[in-house]
C-alpha positions in Angstrom: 29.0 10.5 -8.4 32.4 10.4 -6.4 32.0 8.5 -3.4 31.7 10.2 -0.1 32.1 9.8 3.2 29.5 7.4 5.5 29.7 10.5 8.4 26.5 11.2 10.9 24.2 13.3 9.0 20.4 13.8 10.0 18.1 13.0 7.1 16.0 15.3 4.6 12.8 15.7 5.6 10.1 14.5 3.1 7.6 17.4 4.2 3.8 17.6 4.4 3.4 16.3 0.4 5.9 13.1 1.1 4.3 9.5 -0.5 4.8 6.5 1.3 5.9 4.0 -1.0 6.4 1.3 1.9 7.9 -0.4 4.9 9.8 -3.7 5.5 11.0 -5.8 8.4 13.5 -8.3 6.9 15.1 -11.0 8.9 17.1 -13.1 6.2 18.5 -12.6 2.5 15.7 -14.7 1.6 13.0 -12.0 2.6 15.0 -9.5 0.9 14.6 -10.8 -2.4 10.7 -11.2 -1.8 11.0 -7.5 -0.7 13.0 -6.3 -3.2 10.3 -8.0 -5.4 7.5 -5.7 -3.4 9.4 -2.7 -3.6 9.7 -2.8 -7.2 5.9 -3.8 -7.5 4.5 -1.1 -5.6 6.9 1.7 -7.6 5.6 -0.2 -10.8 1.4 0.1 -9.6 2.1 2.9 -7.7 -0.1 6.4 -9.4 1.3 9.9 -8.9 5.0 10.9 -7.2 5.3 7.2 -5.6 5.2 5.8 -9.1 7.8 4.4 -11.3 7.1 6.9 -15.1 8.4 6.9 -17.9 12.0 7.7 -18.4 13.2 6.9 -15.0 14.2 2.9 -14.8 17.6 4.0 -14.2 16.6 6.2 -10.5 14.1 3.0 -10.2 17.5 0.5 -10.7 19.2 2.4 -7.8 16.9 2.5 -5.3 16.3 -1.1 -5.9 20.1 -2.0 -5.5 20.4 0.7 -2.5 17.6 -1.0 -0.5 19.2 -4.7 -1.3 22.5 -3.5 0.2 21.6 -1.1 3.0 19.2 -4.0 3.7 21.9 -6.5 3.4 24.4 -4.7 5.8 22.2 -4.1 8.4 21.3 -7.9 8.7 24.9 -8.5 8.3 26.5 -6.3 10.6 23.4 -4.7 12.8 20.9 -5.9 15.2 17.5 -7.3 14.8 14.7 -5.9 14.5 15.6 -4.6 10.9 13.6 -1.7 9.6 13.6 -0.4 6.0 11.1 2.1 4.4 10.7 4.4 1.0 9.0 7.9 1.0 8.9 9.5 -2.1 8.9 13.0 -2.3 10.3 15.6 -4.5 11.3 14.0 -7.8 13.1 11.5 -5.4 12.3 8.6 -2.6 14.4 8.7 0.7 15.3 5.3 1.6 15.5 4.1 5.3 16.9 1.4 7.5 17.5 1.2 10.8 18.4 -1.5 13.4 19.1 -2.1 16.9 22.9 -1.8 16.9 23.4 1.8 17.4 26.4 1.6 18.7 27.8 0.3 15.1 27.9 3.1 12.5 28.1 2.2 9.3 31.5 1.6 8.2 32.9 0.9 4.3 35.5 -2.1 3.8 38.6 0.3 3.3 41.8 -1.3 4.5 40.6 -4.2 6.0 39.1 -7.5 4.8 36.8 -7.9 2.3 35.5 -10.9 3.6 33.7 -9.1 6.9 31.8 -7.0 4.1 31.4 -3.5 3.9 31.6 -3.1 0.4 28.2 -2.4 -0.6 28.7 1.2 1.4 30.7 2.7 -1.5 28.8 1.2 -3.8 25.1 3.3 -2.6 27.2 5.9 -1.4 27.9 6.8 -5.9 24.3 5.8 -6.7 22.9 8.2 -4.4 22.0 12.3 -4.1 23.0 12.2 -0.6 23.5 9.2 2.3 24.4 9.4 5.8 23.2 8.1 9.3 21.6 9.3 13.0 21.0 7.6 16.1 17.4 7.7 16.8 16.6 6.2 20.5 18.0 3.2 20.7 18.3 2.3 16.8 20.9 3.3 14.1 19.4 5.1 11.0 21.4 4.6 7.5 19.0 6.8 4.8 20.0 7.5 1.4 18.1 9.8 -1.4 18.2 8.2 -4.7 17.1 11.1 -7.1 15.0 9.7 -10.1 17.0 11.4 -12.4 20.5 12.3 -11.4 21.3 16.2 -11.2 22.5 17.6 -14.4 20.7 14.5 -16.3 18.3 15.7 -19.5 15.7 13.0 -19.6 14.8 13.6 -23.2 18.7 13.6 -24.0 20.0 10.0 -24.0 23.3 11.2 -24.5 26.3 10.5 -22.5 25.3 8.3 -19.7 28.3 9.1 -17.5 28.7 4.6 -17.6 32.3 4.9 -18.5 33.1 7.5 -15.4 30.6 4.9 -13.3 32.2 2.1 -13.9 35.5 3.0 -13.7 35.4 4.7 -10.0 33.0 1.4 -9.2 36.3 -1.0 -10.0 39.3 1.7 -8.9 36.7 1.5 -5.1 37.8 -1.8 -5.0 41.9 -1.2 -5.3 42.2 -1.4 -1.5 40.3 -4.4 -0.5 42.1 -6.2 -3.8 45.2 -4.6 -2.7 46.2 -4.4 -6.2 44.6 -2.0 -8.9 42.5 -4.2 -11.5 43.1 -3.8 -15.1 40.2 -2.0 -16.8 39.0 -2.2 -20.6 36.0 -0.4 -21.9 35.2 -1.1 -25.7 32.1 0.3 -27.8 29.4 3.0 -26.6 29.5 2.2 -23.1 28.2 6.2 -22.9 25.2 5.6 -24.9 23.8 2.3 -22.6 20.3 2.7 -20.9 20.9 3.8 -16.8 19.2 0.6 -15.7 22.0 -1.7 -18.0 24.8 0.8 -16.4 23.1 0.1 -12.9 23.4 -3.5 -12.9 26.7 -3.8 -14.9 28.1 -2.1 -11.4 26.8 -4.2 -9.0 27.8 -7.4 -11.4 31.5 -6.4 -11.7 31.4 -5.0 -7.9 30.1 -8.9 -6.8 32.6 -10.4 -9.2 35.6 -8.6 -7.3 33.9 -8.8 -4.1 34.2 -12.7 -4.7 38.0 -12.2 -6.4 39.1 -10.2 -2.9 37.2 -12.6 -0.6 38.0 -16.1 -2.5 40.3 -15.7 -5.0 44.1 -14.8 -3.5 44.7 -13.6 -6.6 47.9 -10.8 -7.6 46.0 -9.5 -10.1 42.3 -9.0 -12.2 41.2 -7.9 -15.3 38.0 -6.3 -15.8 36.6 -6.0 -19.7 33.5 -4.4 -20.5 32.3 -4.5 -24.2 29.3 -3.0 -26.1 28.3 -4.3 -29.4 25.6 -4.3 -31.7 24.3 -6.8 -30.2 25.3 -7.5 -26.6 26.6 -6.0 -23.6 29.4 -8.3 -22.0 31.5 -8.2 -18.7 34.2 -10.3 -18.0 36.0 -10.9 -14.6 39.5 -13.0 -14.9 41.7 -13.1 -12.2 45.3 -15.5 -11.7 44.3 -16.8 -8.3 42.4 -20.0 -6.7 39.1 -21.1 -8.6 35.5 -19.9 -7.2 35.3 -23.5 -5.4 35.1 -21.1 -2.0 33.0 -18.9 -3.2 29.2 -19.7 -1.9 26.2 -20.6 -4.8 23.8 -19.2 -3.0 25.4 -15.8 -2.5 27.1 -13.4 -5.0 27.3 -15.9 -8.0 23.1 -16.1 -7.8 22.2 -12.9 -7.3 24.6 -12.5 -10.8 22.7 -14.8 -12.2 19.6 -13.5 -11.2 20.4 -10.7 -12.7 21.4 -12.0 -15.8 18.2 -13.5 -16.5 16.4 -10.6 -15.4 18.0 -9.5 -18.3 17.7 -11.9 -20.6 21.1 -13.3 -20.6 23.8 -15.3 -19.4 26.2 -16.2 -16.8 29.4 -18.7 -17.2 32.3 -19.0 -14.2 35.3 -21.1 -15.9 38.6 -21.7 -14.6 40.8 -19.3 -16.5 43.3 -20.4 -19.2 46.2 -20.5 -16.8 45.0 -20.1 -13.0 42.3 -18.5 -11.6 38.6 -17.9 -13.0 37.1 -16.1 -15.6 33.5 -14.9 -15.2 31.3 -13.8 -18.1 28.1 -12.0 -17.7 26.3 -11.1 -21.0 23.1 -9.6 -22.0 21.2 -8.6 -25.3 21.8 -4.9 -26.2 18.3 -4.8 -27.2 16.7 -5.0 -24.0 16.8 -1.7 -22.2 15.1 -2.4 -18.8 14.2 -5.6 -17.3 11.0 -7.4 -18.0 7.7 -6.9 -15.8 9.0 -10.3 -13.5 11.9 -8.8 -12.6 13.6 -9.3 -9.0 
């Protein structure tokens, strides 16, 4: 989906046959990773228009990364209390947060630092059906729908993905905060990969440049995605500074998280001539992460 602008828009209304799914009051990354547990939980036990079926892991995959960075932004740059809630309703969920600083819309990282964040905005604003914000009181809203099947998608088709488009606008997003355009190399069936793969190789190659922009100083990144018969790899190299800066308990966990929710692997290695070279890598074999997944 081509990225669109965070602008003031009031939210769909679920009507009188919305599910709540439910509701959330986070105060630190920390809870949001216990959330995001709970989230995925109740979609998984969840019977009827609430519930996670067959076929739809990929609309499951974005709401799950949606909540983590609306969630994330609104503890980063709002004010406490925050709020964040899921209705589902209409062969989609509508996913709320709100927090006490409504005099700070929501505004992406284009042409300023990376470091004071931001970047996450983009990112849900291509993962989702629609997104946009209100002021309601004395609170600012952010709400996105996450469809569970993107418009246009056959279910029973598992054709074309649309990965290759996906991943390419994810890493071009990312030009102006680098201030350099990375290099990008697709190789196998990238189309053919399961949505909830496709999902989670965006947000690892968005962290991995989020970390190159904020840490690395670098004058320019290569980004290499290949699909084999056996794997699914992503590799990150930039010619800057190593990842000393970057935080372990930040970006490089949640990749690693990931990875193992996968079943995979993580390495960050100093790169043969400067800078660092990140590989995340997977099994092909596994299309959707196991029941433990976080």
């Amino acid at each position: 989906m081509t990225e669109a602008l965070w602008a003031p828009r009031p939210r769909p209304s679920p009507g009188p046959a919305a599910v709540p799914v439910g509701a959330w009051t986070p105060t630190s990354p920390i809870d949001l990773t216990v959330q995001r547990r709970q989230l995925a939980d109740a979609l998984r036990n969840s019977p009827g228009p609430a519930g996670a079926d067959d076929g739809v892991d990929d609309g499951v995959e974005r709401l799950l990364l949606a909540f983590e960075e609306l969630a994330s932004n609104a503890l980063r740059h709002g004010r406490a209390p925050v709020r964040a809630g899921v209705t589902a309703f209409d062969g989609c969920w509508l996913l709320e947060v709100s927090d006490a600083a409504a005099d700070r819309p929501p505004t992406p990282a284009h042409g300023r630092d990376a470091a004071e964040g931001g970047l996450g905005l983009p990112l849900v604003a291509r993962i989702s059906a629609a997104h946009g914000w209100q002021i309601d009181g004395d609170r600012k809203n952010v709400w996105a729908r996450v469809d569970r099947i993107p418009a246009g998608r056959d279910p029973s088709n598992p054709g074309d993905s649309g990965a290759a488009e996906r991943l390419f606008g994810a890493i071009a997003g990312f030009s102006t905060a680098l201030g350099f355009a990375p290099t990008t190399r697709l190789t196998g069936p990238v189309s053919r990969l399961p949505g909830d793969l496709v999902t989670s190789l965006v947000a690892v190659v968005g962290e991995a440049l989020t970390n190159v922009a904020r840490h690395a100083h670098a004058n320019s990144a290569e980004v290499d995605i290949a699909v084999t018969a056996d794997a699914i790899s992503a590799c990150v190299a930039d010619d800057g500074i190593d990842m000393a800066a970057a935080p372990r308990n930040g970006g490089l966990a949640d990749l690693r998280r990931r990875a193992d929710w996968h079943g995979g692997t993580l390495t960050v290695r100093p790169g043969a001539l400067s800078g660092t070279r990140l590989t995340w890598t997977v099994p092909h074999h596994m299309t959707s992460p196991g029941p433990g997944a976080q």
